[in-house]
OpenMM code with the backbone's topology and positions (N, CA, C; nanometers):
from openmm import Vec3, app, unit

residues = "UNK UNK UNK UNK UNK UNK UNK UNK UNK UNK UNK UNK UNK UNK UNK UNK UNK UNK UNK UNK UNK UNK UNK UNK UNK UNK UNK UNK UNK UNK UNK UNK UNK UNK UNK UNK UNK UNK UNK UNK UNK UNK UNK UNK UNK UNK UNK UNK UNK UNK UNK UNK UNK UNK UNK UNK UNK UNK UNK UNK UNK UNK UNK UNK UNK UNK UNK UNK UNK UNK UNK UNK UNK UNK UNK UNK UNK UNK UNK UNK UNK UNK UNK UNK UNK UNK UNK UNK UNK UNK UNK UNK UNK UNK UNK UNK UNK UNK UNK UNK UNK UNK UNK UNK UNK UNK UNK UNK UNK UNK UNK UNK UNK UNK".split()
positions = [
    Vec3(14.0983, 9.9946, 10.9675),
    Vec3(14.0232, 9.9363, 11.0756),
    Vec3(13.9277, 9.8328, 11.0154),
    Vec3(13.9138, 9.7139, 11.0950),
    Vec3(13.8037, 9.6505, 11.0423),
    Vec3(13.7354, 9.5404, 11.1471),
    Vec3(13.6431, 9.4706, 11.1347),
    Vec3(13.5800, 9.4165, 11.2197),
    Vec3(13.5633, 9.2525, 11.1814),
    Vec3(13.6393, 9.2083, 11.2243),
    Vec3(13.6330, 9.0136, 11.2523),
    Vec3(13.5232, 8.9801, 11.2823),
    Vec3(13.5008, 8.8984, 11.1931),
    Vec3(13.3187, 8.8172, 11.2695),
    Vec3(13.3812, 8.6665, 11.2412),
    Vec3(13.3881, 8.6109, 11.3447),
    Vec3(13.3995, 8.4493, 11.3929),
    Vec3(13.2822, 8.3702, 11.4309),
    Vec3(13.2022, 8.2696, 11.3559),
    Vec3(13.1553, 8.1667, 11.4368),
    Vec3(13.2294, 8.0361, 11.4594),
    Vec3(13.2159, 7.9908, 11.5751),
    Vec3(13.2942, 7.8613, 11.6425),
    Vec3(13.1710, 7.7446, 11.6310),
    Vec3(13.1530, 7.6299, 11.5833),
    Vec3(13.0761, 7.5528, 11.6257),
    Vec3(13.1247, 7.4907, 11.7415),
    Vec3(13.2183, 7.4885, 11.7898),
    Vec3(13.2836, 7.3995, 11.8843),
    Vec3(13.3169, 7.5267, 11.9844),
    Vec3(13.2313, 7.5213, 12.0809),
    Vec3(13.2593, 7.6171, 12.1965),
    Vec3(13.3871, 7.5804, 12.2891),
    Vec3(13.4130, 7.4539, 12.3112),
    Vec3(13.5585, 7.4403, 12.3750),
    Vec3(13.6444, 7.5107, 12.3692),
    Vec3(13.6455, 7.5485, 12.2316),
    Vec3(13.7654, 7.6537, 12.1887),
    Vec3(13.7350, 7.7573, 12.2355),
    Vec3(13.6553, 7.8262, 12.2367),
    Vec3(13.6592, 7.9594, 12.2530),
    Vec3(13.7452, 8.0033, 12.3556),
    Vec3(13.8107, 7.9462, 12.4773),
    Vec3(13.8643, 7.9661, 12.5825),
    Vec3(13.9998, 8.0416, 12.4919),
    Vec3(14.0095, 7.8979, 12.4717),
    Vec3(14.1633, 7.8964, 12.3763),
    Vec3(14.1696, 8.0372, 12.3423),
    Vec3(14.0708, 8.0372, 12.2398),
    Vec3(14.0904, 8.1482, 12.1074),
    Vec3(14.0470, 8.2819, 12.2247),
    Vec3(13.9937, 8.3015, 12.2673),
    Vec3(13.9816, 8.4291, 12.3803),
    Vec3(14.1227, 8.4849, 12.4388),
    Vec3(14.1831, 8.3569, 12.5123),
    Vec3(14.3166, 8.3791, 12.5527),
    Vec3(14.4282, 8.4503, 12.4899),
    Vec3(14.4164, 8.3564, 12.3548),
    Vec3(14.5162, 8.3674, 12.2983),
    Vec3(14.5206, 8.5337, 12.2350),
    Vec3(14.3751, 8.5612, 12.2023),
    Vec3(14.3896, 8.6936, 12.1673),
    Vec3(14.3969, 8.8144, 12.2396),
    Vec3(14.3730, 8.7656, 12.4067),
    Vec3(14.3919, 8.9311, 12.4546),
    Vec3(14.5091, 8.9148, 12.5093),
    Vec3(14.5990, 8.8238, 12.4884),
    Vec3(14.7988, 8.8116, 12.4936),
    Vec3(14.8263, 8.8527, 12.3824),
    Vec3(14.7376, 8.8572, 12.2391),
    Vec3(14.7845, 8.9353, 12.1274),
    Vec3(14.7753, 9.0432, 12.1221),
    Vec3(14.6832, 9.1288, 12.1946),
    Vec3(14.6735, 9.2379, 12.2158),
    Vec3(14.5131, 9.3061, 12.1771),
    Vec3(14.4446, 9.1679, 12.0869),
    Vec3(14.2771, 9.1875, 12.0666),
    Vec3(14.1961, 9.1958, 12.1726),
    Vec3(14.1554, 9.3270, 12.2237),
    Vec3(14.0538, 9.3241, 12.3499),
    Vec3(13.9218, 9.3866, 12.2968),
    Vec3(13.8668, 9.3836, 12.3809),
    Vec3(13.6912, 9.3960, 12.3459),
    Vec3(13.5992, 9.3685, 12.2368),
    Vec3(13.6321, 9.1858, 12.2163),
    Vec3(13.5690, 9.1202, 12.1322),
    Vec3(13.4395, 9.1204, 12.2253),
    Vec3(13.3664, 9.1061, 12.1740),
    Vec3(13.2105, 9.0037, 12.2197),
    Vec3(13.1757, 8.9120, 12.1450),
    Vec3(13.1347, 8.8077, 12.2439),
    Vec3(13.0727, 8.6556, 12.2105),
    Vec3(12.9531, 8.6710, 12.2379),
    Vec3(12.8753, 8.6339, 12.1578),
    Vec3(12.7293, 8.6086, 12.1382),
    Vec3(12.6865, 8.4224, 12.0842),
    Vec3(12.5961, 8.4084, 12.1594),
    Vec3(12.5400, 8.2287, 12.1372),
    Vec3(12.4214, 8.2734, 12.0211),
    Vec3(12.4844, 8.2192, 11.9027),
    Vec3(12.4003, 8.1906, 11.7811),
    Vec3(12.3628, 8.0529, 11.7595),
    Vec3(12.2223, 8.0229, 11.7045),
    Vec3(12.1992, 7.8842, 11.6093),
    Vec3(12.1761, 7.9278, 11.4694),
    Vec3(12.2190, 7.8453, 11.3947),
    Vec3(12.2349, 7.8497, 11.2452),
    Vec3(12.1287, 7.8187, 11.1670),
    Vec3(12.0422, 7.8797, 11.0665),
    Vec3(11.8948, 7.8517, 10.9863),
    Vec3(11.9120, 7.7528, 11.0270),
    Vec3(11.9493, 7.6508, 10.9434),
    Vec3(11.9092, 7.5402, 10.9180),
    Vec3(11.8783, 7.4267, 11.0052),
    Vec3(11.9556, 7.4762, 11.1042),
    Vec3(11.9439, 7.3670, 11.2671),
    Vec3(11.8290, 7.4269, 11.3468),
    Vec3(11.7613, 7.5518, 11.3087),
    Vec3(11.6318, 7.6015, 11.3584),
    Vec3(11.5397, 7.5863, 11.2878),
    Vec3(11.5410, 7.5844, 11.1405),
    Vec3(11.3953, 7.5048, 11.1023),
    Vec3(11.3719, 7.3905, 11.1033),
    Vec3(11.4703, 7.3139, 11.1458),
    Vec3(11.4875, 7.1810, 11.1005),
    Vec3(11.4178, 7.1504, 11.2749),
    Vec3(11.4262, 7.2458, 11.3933),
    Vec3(11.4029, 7.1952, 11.5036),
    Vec3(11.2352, 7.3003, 11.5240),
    Vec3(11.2230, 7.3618, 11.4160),
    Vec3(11.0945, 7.4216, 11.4734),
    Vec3(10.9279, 7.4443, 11.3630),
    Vec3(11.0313, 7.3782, 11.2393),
    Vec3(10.9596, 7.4027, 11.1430),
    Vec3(10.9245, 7.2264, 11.0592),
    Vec3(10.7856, 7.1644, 11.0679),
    Vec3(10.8014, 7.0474, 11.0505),
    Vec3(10.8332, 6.9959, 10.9440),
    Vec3(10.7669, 7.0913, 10.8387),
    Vec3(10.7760, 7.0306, 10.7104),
    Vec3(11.0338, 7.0034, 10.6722),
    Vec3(11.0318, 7.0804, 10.7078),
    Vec3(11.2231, 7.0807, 10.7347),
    Vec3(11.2756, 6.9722, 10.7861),
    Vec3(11.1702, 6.9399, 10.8998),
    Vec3(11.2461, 6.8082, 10.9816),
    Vec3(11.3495, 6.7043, 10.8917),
    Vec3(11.2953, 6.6511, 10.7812),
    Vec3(11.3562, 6.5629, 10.6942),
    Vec3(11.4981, 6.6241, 10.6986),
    Vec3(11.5627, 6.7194, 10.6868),
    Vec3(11.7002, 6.7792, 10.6999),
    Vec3(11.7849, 6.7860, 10.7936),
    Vec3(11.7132, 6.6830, 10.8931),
    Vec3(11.7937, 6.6915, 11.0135),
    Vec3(11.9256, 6.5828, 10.9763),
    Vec3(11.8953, 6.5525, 10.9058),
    Vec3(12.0600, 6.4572, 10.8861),
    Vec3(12.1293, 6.5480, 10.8070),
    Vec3(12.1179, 6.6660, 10.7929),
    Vec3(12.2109, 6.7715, 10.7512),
    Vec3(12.3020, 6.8161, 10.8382),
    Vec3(12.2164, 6.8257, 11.0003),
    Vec3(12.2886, 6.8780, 11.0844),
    Vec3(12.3105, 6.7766, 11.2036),
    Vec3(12.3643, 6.8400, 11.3071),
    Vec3(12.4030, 6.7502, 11.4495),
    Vec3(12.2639, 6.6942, 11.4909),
    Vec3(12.1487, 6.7095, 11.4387),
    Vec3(12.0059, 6.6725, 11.4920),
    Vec3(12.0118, 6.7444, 11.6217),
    Vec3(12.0691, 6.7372, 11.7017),
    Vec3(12.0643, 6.8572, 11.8422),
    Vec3(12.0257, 6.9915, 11.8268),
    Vec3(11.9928, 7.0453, 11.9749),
    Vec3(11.9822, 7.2067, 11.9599),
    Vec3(12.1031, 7.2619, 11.9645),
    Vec3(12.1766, 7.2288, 11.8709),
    Vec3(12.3010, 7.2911, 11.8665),
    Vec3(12.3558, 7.4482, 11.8144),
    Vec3(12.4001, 7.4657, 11.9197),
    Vec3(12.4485, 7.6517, 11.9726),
    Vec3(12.5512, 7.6858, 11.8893),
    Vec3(12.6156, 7.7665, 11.8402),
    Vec3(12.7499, 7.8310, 11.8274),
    Vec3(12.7693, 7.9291, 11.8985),
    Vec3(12.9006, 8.0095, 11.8787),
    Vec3(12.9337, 8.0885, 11.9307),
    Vec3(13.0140, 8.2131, 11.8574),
    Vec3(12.9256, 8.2955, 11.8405),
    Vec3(12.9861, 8.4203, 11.7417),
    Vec3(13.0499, 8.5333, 11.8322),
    Vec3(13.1508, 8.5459, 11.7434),
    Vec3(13.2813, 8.6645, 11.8038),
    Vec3(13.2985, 8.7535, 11.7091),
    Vec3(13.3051, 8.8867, 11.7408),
    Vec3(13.3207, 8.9996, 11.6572),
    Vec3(13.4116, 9.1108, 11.7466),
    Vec3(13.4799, 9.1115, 11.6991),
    Vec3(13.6027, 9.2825, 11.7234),
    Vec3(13.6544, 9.3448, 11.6050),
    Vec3(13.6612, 9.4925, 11.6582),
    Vec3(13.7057, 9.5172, 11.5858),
    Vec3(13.8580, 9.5923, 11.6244),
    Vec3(13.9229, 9.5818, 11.4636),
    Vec3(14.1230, 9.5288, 11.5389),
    Vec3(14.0952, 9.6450, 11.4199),
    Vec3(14.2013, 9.7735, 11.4635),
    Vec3(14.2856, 9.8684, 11.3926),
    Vec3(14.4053, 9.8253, 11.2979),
    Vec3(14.4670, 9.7779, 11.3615),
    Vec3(14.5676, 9.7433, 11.3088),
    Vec3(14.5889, 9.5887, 11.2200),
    Vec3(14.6253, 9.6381, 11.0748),
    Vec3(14.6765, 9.5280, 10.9705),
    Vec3(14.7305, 9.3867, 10.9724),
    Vec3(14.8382, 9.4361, 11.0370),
    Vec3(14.9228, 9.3261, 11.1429),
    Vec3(14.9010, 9.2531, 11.2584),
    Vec3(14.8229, 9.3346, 11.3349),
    Vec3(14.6857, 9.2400, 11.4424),
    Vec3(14.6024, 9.1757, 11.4056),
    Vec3(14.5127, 9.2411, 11.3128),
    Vec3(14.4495, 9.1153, 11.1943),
    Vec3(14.4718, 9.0128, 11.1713),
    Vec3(14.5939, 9.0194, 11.0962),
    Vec3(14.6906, 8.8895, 11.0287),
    Vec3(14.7135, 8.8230, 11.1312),
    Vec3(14.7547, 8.8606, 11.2386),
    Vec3(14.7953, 8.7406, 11.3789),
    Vec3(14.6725, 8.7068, 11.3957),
    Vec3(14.5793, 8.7930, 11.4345),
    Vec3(14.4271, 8.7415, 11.5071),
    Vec3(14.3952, 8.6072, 11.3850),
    Vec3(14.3529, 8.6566, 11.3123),
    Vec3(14.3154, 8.5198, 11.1938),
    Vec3(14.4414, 8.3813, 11.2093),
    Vec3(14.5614, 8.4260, 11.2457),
    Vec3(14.6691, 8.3112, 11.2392),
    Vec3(14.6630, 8.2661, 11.3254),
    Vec3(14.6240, 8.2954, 11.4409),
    Vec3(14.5848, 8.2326, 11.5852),
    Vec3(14.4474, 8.1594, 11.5727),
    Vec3(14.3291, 8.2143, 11.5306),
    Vec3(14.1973, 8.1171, 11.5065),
    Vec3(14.2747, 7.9969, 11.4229),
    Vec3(14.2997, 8.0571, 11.3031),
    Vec3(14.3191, 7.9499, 11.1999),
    Vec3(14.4114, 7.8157, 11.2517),
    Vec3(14.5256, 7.8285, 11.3403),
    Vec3(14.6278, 7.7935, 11.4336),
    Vec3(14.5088, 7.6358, 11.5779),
    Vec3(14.4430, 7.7571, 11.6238),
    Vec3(14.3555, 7.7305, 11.7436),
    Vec3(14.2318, 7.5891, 11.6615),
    Vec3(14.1781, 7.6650, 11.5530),
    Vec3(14.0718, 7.5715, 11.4754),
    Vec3(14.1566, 7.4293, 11.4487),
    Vec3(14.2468, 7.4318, 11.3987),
    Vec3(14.3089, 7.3445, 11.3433),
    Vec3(14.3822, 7.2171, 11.4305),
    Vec3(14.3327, 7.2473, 11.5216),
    Vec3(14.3779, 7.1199, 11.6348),
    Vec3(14.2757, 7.0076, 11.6442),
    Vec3(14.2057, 7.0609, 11.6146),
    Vec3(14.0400, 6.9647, 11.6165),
    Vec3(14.0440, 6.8353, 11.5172),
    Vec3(13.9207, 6.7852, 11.5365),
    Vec3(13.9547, 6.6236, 11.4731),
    Vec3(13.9618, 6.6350, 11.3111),
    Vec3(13.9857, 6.7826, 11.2469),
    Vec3(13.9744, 6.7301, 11.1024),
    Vec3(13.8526, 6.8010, 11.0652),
    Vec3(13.7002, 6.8250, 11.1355),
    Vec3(13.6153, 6.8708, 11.0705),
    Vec3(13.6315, 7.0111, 11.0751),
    Vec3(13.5357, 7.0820, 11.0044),
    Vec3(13.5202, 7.2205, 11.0159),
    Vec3(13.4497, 7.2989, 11.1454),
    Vec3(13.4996, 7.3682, 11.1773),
    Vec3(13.4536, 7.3913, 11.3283),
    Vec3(13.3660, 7.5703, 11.2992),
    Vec3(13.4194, 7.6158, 11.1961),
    Vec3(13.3559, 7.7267, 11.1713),
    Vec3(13.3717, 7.8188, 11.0521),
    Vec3(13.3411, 7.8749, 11.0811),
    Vec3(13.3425, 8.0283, 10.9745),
    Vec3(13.4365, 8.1773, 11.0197),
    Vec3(13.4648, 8.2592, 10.9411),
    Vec3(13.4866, 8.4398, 10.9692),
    Vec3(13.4829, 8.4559, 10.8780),
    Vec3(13.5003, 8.6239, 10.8714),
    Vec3(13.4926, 8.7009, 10.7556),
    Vec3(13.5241, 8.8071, 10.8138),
    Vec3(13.6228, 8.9367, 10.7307),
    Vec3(13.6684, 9.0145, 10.8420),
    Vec3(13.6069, 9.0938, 10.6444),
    Vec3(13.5248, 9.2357, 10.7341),
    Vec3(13.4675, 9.4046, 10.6668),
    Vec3(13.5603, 9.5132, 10.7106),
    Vec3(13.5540, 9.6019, 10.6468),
    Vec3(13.6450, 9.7055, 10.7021),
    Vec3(13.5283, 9.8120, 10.7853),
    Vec3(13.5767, 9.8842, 10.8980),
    Vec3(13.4930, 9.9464, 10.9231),
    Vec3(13.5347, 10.1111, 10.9156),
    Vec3(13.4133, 10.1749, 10.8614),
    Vec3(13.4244, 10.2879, 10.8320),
    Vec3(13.4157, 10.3965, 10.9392),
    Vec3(13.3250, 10.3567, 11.0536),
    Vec3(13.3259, 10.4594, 11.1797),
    Vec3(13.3136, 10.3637, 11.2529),
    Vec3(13.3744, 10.4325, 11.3309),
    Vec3(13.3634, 10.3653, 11.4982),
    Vec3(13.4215, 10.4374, 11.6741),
    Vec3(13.3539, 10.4152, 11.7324),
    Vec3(13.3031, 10.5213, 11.8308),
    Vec3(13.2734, 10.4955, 11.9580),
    Vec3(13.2991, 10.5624, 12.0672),
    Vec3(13.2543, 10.5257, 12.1916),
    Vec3(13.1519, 10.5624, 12.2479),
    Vec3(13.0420, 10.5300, 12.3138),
    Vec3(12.9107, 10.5689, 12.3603),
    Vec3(12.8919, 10.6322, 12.4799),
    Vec3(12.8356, 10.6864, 12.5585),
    Vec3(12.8518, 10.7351, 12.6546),
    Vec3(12.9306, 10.8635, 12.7406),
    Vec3(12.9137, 10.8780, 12.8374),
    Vec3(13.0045, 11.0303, 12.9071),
    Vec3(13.1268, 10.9526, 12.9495),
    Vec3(13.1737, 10.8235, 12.9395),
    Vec3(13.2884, 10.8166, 13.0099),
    Vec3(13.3704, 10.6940, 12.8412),
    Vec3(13.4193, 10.7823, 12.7935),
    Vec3(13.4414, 10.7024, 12.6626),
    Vec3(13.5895, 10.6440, 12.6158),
    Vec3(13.6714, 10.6584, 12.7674),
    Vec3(13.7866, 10.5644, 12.8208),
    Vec3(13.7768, 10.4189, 12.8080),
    Vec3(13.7095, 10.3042, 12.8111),
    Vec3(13.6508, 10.2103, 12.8295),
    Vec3(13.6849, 10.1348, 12.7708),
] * unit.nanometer
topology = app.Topology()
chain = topology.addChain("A")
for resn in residues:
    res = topology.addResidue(resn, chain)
    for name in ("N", "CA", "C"):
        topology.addAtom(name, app.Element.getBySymbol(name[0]), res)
């Protein structure tokens, strides 16, 4: 078992990459709206400002995705589908993952069908 962590800088995709994975069979990812250090000190911290030509100069958002996939072979597709999905874009880098293995994992609550 292990747990995918995706950030997207390019939220367009995410549709894509959502789709494509609960036709793969990846369900109950969650997306969460992250900003990245450096595009937050650079927008809140003055002495940083100078680093804004590091980044988009905008308040620019991402979009982090994390599930976690049992299976080996779901993995390997899930990553071949981002990697697949990312790769349509103009050429730049659109993001990051990193997939951990997870050691427990568990359902919360009295109704733990879900």
């Amino acid at each position: 078992m292990h747990l995918l962590f995706v950030v997207i800088d390019d939220e367009d995709l995410l549709d894509d990459l959502i789709t494509a994975w609960i036709d793969l069979g990846v369900s109950g990812a969650t997306v969460i709206e992250t900003t990245g250090a450096l595009q937050l000190v650079t927008q809140h911290v003055p002495i940083f400002a100078g680093l804004r030509s590091l980044t988009s100069g905008g308040a620019r958002h991402s979009k982090t995705i994390f599930a976690v996939i049992e299976d080996n072979l779901l993995l390997d597709r899930a990553i071949a589908l981002l990697e697949s999905i990312c790769s349509r874009t103009s050429g730049t880098p659109q993001g990051i993952y990193c997939v951990t293995p997870v050691l427990r994992f568990g359902h919360l609550g009295a109704d733990k069908n879900f």
